[in-house]
Each structure stands twice: as C-alpha cells, then as structure tokens.
TIVEX-391137 format. One record per residue (C-alpha): residue number from 1; residue in one letter; x, y, z. Coordinates in nm, 3 decimals. Layout:
N
NUM,A,X,Y,Z
...
***
This chain:
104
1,X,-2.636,0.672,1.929
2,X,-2.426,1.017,1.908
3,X,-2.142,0.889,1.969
4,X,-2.187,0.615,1.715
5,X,-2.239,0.859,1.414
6,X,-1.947,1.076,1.545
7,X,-1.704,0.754,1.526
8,X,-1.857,0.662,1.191
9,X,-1.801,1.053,1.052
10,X,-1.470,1.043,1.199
11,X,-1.392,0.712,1.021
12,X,-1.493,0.766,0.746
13,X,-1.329,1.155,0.693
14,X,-0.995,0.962,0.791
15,X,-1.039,0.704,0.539
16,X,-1.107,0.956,0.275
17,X,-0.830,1.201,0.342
18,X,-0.589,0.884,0.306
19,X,-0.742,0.828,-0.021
20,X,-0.696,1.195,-0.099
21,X,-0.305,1.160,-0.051
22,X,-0.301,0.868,-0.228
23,X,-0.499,1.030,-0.529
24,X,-0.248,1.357,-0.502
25,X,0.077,1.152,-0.445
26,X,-0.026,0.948,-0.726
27,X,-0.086,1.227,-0.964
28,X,0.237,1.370,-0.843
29,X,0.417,1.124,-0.963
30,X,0.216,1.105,-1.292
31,X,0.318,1.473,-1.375
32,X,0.651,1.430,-1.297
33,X,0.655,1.093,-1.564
34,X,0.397,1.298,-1.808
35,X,0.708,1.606,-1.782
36,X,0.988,1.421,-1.913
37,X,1.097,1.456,-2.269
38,X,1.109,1.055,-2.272
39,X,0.711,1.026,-2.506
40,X,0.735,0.752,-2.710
41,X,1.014,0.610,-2.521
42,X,0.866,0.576,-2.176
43,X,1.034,0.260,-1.959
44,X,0.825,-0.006,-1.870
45,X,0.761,0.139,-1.501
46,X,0.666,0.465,-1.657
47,X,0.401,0.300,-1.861
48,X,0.278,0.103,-1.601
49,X,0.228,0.381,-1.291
50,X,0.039,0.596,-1.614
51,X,-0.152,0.290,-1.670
52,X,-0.228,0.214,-1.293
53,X,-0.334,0.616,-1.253
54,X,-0.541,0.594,-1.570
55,X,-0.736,0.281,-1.491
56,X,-0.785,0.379,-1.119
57,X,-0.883,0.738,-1.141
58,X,-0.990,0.854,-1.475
59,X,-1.343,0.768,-1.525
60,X,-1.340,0.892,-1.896
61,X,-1.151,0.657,-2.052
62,X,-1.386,0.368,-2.176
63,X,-1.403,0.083,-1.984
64,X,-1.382,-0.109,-2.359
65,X,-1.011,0.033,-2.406
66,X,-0.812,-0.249,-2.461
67,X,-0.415,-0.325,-2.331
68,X,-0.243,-0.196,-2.642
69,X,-0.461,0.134,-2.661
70,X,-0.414,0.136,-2.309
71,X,-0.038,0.108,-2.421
72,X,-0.056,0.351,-2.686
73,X,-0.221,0.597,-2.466
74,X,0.037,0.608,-2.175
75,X,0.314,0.635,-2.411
76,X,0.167,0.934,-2.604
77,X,0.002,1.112,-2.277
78,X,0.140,1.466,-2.233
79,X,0.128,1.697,-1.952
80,X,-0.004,2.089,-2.016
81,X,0.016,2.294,-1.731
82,X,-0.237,2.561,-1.763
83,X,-0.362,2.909,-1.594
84,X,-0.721,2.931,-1.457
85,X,-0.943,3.058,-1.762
86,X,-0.740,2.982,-2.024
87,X,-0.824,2.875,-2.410
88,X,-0.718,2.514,-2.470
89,X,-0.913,2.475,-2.781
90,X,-1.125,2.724,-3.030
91,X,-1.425,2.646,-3.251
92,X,-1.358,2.484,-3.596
93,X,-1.003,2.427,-3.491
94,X,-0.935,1.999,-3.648
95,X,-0.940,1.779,-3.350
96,X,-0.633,1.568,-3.342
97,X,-0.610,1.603,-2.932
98,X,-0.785,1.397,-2.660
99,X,-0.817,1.618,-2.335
100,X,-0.815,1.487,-2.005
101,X,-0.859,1.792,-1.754
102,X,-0.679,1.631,-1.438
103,X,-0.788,1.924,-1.180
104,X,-0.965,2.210,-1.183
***
C-alpha cells in the first residue's frame, strides 16, 4: 500500500512540474510578445499565443468575454515589469487600466 501512494506522489509531482514549465515557458514567451513596441499591430501569431495564455491560465477574465474582446484585449495587453512593494495605482486616481498581476 506504501509503495502505491509513493508511485502516485511521485506521479503526480512529475506531472505537475511539467505543467509548471509549460505555465513558465508559456508566460515567457507572452512577455517577450507583451515587450515589443508592435500594440495595436500585433501579427496574427502574436494574438493568438496571448489569446491561448489568456484563455488557459488567467482565471479573471470572464468566461462571457467574447472573440473580438478577446481580440481587442490581446492587441492592447501591455507588459509592466515591477519591483516587490511597489504603487501601481493610488486612491481616487480615474480608472482607465485593467490589471492583471501575472506573478507575485
């Protein structure tokens, strides 16, 4: 029965650190399509890895998002790098800006 679970936990920490490069490489590759000067002029693979990262791994957007907001949003998605603790936003500033935080 040990030696059961132990194959199961092993399986299953395996499985999930292939999903963890696949998450990371993923997001890699978002950054590096979110850094270029190219908003509002993204190619059609641009727009669709954003939209496959999106729709696979952000669990804010609404599920009721349809294709050309879905559109609209991976052409006008920007990247911000930040520092730990920092202000993105203050009180009773107008909120024009959608934030997604992607790690921390």
């Amino acid at each position: 029965m040990k030696i059961s679970a132990l194959r199961r936990w092993i399986d299953c920490t395996i499985e999930q650190r292939h999903r963890s490069v696949e998450v990371d490489s993923g997001l890699r590759l978002l950054i590096e399509i979110l850094k270029t000067p190219t908003k509002n002029d993204r190619t059609e693979f641009q727009k669709m890895e954003t939209r496959r990262y999106i729709v696979a791994n952000l669990y804010c957007i609404p599920k009721t998002i349809n294709n050309s907001e879905l559109d609209m949003l991976c052409n006008e998605i920007d990247y911000v790098p930040t520092l730990g603790r920092s202000v993105l936003f203050l009180q009773d500033v107008y909120g024009n800006v959608y934030y997604m935080i992607a790690r921390g």
